[in-house]
C-alpha positions as CSV (number, residue, x, y, z in Angstrom):
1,X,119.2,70.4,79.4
2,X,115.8,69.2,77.7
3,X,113.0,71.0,79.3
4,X,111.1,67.4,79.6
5,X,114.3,65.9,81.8
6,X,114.1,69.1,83.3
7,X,110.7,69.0,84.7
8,X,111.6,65.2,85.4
9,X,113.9,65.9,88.0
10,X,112.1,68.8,89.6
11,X,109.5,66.3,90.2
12,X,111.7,63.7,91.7
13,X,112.5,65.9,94.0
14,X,109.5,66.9,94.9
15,X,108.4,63.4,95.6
16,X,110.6,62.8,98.5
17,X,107.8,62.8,100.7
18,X,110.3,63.2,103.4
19,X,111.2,66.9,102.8
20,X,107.8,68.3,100.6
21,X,104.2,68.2,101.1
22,X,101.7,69.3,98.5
23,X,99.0,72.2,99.8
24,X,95.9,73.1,98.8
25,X,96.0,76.6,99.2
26,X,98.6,79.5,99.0
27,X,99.7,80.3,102.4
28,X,101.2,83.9,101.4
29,X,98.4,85.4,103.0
30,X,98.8,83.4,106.0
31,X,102.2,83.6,106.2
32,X,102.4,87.6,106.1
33,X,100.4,88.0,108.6
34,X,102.3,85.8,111.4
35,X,105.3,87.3,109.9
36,X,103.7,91.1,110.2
37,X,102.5,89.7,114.1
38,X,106.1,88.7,115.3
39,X,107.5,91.3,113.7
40,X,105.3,94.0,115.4
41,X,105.5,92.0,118.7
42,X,109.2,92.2,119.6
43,X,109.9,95.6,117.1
44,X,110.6,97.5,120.2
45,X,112.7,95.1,121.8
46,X,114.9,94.1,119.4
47,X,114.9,97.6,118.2
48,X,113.7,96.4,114.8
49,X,112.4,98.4,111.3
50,X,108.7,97.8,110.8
51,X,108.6,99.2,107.8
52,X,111.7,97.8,106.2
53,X,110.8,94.0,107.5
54,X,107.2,93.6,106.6
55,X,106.9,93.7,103.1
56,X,103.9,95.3,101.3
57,X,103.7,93.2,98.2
58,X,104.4,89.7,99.3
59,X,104.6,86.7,96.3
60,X,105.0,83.2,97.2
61,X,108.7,81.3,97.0
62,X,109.4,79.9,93.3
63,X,111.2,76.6,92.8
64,X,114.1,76.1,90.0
65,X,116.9,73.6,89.9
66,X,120.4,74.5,88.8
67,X,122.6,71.2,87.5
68,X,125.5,70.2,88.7
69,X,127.5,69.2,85.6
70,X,130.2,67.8,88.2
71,X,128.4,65.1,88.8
72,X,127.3,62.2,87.1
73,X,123.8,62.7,85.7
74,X,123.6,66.3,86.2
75,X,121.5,66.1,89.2
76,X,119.8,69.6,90.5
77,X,120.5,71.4,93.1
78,X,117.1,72.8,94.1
79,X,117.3,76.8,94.5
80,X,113.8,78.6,96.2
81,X,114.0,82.1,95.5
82,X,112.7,83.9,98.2
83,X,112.9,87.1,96.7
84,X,109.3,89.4,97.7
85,X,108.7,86.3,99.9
86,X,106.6,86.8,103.3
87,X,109.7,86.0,105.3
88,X,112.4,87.3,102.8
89,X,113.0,90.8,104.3
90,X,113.0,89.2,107.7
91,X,115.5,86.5,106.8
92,X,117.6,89.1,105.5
93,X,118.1,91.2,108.5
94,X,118.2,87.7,110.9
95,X,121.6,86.6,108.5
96,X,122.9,90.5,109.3
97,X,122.5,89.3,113.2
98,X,123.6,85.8,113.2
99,X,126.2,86.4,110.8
100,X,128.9,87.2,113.7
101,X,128.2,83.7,115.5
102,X,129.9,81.9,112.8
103,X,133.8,81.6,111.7
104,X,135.0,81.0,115.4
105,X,136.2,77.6,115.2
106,X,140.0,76.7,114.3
107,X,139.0,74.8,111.1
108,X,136.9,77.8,110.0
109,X,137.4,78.5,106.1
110,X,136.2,81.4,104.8
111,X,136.1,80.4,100.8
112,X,138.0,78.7,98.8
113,X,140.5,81.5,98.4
114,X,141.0,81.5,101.8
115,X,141.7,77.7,101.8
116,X,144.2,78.0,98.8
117,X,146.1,80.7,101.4
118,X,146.3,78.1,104.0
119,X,147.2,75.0,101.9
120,X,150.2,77.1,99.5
121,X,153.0,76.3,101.2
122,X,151.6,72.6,102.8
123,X,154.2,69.3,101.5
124,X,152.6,65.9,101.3
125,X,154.8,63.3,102.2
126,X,154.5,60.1,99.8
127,X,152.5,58.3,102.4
128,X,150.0,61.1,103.0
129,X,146.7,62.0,100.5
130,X,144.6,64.9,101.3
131,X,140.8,63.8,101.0
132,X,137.8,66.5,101.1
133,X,133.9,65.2,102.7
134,X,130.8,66.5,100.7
135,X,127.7,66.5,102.6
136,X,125.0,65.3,100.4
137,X,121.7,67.7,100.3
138,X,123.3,69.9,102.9
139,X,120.4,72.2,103.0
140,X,117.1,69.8,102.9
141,X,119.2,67.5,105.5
142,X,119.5,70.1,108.1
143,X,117.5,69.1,111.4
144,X,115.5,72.5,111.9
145,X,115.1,71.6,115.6
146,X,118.9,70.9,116.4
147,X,120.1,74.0,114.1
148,X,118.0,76.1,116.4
149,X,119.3,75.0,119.5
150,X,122.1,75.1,118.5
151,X,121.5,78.9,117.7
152,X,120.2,79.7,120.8
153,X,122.8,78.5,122.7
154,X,125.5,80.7,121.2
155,X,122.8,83.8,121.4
156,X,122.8,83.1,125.2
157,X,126.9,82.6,125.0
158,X,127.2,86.1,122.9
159,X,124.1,87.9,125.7
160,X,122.1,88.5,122.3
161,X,118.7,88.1,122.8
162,X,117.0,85.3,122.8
163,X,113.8,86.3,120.9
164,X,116.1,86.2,117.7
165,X,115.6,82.3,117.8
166,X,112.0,82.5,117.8
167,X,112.0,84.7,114.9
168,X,114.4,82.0,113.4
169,X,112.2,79.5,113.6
170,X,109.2,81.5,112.1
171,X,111.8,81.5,109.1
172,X,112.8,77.9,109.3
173,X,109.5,76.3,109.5
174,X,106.7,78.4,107.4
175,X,108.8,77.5,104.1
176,X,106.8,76.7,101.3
177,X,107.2,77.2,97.5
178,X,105.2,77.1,94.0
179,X,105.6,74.5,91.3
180,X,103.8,74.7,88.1
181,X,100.9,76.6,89.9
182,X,101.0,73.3,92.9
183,X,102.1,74.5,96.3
184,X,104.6,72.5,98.4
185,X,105.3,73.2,102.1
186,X,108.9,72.1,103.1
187,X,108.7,69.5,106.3
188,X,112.2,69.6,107.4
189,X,115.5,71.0,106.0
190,X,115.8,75.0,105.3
191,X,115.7,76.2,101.7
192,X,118.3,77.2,99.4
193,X,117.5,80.3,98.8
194,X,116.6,82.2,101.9
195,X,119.1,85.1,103.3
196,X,119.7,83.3,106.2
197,X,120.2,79.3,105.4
198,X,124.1,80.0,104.7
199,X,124.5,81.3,108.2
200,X,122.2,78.5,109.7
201,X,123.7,75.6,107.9
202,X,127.7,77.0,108.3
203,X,126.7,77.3,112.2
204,X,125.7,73.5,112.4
205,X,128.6,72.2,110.2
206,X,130.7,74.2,112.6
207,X,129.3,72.4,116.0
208,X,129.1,69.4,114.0
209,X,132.7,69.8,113.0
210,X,133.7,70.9,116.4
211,X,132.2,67.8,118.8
212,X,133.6,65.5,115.6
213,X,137.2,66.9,116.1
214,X,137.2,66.6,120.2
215,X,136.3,63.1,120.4
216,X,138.1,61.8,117.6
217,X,140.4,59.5,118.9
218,X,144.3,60.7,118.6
219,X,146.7,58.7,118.1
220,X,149.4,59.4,121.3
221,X,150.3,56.0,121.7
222,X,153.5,56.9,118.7
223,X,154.5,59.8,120.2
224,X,155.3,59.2,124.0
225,X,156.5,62.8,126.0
226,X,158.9,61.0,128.3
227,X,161.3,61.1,124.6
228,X,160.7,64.5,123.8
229,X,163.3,65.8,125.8
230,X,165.9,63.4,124.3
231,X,164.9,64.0,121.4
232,X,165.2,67.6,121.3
233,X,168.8,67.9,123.0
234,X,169.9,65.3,120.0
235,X,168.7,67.9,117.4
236,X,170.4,70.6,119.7
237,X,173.5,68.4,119.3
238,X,173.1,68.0,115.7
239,X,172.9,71.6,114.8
240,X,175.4,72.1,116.6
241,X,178.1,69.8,115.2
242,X,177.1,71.1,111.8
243,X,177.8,74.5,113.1
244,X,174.7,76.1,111.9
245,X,173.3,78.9,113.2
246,X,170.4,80.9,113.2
247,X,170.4,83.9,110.6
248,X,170.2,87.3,112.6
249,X,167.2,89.3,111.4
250,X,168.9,92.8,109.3
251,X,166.7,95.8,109.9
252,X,166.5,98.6,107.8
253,X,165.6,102.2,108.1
254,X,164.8,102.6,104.8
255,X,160.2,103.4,104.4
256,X,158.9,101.4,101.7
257,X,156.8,103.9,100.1
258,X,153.0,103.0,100.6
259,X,151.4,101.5,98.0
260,X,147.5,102.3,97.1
261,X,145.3,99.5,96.3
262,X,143.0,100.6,93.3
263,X,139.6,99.4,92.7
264,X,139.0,97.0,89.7
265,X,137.1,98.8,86.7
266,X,134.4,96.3,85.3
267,X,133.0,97.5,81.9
268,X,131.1,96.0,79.0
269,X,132.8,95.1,76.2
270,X,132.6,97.5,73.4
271,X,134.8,96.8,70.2
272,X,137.5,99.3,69.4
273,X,135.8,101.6,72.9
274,X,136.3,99.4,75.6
275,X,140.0,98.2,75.2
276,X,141.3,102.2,74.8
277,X,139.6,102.8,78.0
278,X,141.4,99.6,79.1
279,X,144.4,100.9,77.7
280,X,144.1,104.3,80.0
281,X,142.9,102.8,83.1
282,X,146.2,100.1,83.1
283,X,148.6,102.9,82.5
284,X,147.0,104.2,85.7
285,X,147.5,101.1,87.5
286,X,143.6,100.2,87.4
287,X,142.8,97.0,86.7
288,X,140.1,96.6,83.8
289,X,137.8,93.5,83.5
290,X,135.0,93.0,80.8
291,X,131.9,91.8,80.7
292,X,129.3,90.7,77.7
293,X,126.9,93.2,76.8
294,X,124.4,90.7,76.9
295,X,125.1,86.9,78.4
296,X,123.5,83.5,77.4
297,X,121.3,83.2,80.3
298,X,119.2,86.2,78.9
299,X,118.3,84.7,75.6
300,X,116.9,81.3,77.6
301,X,113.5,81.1,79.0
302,X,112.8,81.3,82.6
303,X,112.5,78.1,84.4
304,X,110.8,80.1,87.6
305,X,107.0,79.9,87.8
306,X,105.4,83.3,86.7
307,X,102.1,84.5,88.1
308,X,100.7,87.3,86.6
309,X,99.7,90.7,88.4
310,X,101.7,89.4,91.4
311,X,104.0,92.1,91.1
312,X,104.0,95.8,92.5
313,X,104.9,98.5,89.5
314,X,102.7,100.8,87.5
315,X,99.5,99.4,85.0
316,X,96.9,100.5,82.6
317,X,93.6,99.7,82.4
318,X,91.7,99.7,79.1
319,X,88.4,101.5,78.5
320,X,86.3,101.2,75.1
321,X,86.2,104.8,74.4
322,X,90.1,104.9,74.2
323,X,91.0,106.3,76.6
324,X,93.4,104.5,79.7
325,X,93.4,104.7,83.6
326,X,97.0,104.6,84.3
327,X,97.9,103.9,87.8
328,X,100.5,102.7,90.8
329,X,101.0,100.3,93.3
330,X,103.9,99.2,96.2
331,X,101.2,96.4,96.5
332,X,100.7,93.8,94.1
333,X,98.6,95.0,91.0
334,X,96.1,91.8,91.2
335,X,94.8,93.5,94.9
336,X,94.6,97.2,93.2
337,X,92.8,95.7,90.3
338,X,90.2,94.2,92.9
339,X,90.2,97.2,94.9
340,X,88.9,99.4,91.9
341,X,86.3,97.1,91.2
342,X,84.8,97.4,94.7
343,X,84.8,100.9,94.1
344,X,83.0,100.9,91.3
345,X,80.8,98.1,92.6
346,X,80.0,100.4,95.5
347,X,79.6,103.7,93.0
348,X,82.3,105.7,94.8
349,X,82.5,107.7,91.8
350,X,84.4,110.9,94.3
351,X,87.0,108.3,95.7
352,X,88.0,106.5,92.2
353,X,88.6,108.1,89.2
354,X,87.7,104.7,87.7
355,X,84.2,104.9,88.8
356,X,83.3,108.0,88.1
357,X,84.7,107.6,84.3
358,X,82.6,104.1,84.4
359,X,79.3,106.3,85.5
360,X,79.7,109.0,82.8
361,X,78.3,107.3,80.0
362,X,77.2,103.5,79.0
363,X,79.9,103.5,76.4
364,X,82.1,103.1,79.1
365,X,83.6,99.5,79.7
366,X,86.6,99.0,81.3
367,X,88.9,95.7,81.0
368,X,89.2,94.9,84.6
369,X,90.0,91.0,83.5
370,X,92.8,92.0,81.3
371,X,95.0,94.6,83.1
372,X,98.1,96.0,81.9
373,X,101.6,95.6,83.6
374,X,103.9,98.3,82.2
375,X,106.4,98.1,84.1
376,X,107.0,96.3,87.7
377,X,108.8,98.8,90.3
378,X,109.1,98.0,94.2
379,X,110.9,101.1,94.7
380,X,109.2,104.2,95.5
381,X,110.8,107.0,93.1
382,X,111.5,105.0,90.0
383,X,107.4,103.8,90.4
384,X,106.0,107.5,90.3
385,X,108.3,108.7,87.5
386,X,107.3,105.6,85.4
387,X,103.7,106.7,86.1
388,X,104.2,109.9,85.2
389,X,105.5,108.8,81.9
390,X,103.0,106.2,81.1
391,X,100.3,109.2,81.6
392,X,102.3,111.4,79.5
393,X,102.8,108.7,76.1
394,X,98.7,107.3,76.7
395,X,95.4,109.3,76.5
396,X,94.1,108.9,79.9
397,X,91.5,110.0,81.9
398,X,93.2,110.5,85.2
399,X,92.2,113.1,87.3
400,X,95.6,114.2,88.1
401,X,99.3,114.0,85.8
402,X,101.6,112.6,88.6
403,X,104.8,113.5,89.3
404,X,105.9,116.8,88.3
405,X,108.6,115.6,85.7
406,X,111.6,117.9,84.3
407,X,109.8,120.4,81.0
408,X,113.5,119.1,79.5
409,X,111.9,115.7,79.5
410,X,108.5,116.3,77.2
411,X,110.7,116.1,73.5
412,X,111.5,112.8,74.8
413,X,108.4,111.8,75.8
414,X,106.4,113.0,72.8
415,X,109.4,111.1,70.9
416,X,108.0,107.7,72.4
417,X,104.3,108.4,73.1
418,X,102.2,105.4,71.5
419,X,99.3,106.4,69.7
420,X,95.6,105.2,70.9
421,X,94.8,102.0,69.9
422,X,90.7,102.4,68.8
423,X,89.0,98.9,68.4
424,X,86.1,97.9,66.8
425,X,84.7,94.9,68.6
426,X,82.1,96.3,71.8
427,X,84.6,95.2,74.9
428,X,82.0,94.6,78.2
429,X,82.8,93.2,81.3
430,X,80.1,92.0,84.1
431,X,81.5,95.2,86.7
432,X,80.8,98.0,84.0
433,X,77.5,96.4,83.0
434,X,76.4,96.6,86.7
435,X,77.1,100.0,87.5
436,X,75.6,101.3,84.1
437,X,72.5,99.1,84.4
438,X,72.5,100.5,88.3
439,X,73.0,103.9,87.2
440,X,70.0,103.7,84.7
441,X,67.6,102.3,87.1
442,X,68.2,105.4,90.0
443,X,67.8,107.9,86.8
């Protein structure tokens, strides 16, 4: 798809003033902290993971469209991934809860594999047509306020409690996203995207299904019960006339042996490695599937809005004399960026390493405007080793080496390290300045 019809349709979406609303600020901030609040508020009665639920490094909601190429057009389905969101841990744990409240009704169908099971052996008579209903915009139709009382009724049926809905509807109402650096807060409808708007929108379509079915009108008036009973002793007589009987069941003593079910084996596709291992694994009974090395979709740019430093993960900052600060972060690197400019600001030379480089000398200047992201990490381990490393390959001036890595490990390193990048041009930024100039005037 042209990136120009692209954009297009994002932005006919967007201009159903119906579902979006365009903000002037980014309520990430403001969002995390109601989140944080209810989460801390019922932890202890709902038994609930502080530290798993609030996230520490929270980025706002990106919009992107997928096509449908069924359909005429190619309209796009819009997709907000919620992934580091304010609410996205929280959502997460909500569609672990309200997962069992769903898939009780007798037209339940679990996927489409479990409707092909159902349909196998069904015969259409001539006058009979199987028809499917689509619901259009399932998603940014839902009514928030009927899916939620809906909800809460079935938490009350199940003796759940009932403060799940109220964390629910933190989830279905502070939905927002970010297009092309505009933000958009979502007035009805959940988003396609979050953990939990499967489970929400199954659960209506269920009770809508349900209260459709039960007062639908059947059609009795054909099929009188005062005939039944006639009718059945004229089959009775029939069968019986034809002298056909009903086979008796044989039964056998004879133990099928058991039969193991073998996991599938997914590998990528190697020429002249992957189909010997193949080879092995079938003789074995193991079924072998194989994937691309690398697909399509990773050669394409991404259509998700990026903003910089956003991310938690490891970073370098620059200093004119050569030399790096290579540091760490489970928050986003844009707050630890600001955080070592207020200690330099504030001279807390015994606190930051920063600092007291800064105040050594006045050839110091350090690039607090144009950070470094070498690599982005939410996870704890992985983040220190990759610190470890960066301090290893750069000349720093860090006042400690990290995490003690393996002595196996150093060839490797050394292997890899990048060599110091010297520059001629005099780099200065406004926060170096001050606490040189500062520094000067106490001396």
């Amino acid at each position: 798809m042209d990136t120009s019809d692209y954009n297009f349709k994002i932005q006919q979406l967007l201009s159903d003033e119906s579902t979006y609303v365009k903000v002037k600020t980014d309520p990430t901030t403001n969002t995390l902290k109601t989140t944080s609040d209810l989460i801390k508020k019922y932890s202890e009665k709902l038994n609930l993971d502080v530290n798993s639920i609030i996230p520490t490094c929270a980025k706002p909601p990106k919009l992107y469209g997928l096509p449908k190429i069924h359909k005429p057009n190619a309209p796009l389905r819009p997709i907000v991934s919620q992934i580091d969101s304010p609410t996205y841990r929280l959502a997460q744990h909500l569609a672990k809860v309200l997962s069992p409240l769903r898939g009780h009704t007798r037209a339940h169908t679990k996927d489409s594999y479990h409707f092909v099971s159902e349909i196998k052996d069904l015969c259409l008579t001539d006058n009979e047509t199987m028809v499917s209903f689509d619901v259009q915009s399932l998603f940014t139709c839902l009514p928030v306020e009927d899916c939620i009382s809906i909800i809460t009724r079935k938490l009350e049926e199940n003796n759940m409690p009932a403060e799940y809905a109220v964390l629910l509807r933190h989830c279905l109402t502070s939905g927002y996203l970010l297009w092309k650096e505009q933000f958009y807060k979502q007035v009805d409808g959940v988003a396609m995207g979050s953990p939990v708007s499967p489970i929400v929108a199954d659960i209506f379509m269920e009770d809508f299904e349900e209260k459709a079915l039960l007062t639908a009108p059947r059609a009795r008036g054909i099929c009188d019960s005062k005939h039944l009973a006639a009718e059945l002793q004229h089959v009775k007589q029939v069968l019986h006339d034809n002298k056909l009987r009903v086979p008796r069941l044989r039964h056998s003593d004879r133990v099928k042996p058991a039969t193991v079910e073998r996991v599938p084996a997914v590998l990528p596709y190697v020429r002249g490695v992957t189909d010997k291992i193949g080879y092995i694994l079938k003789r074995a009974s193991i079924r072998t599937f194989f994937k691309p090395l690398k697909k399509i979709s990773q050669f394409l740019p991404s259509v998700k809005c990026n903003i910089p430093l956003q991310d938690a993960g490891v970073y370098k900052l620059d200093c004119e004399c050569g030399l790096s600060y290579i540091g760490q972060t489970k928050r986003s690197i844009k707050t630890r960026v600001k955080e070592h400019i207020a200690d330099v600001k504030h001279q807390r030379s015994g606190k930051s390493a920063v600092c007291d480089h800064i105040l050594d000398g006045p050839r110091h200047y350090i690039r607090f405007d144009k950070p470094q992201v070498l690599a982005k990490e939410h996870r704890f381990l992985p983040r220190m080793i990759r610190e470890a490393i960066e301090i290893k390959k750069h000349p720093n001036f860090n006042r400690e080496g990290g995490w003690v890595l393996p002595p196996a490990w150093d060839p490797v390193i050394h292997k890899i390290k990048t060599k110091p990048k010297h520059t001629t041009v005099r780099l200065q930024d406004t926060v170096s300045s001050f606490c040189v100039d500062r520094t000067k005037i106490n001396n």
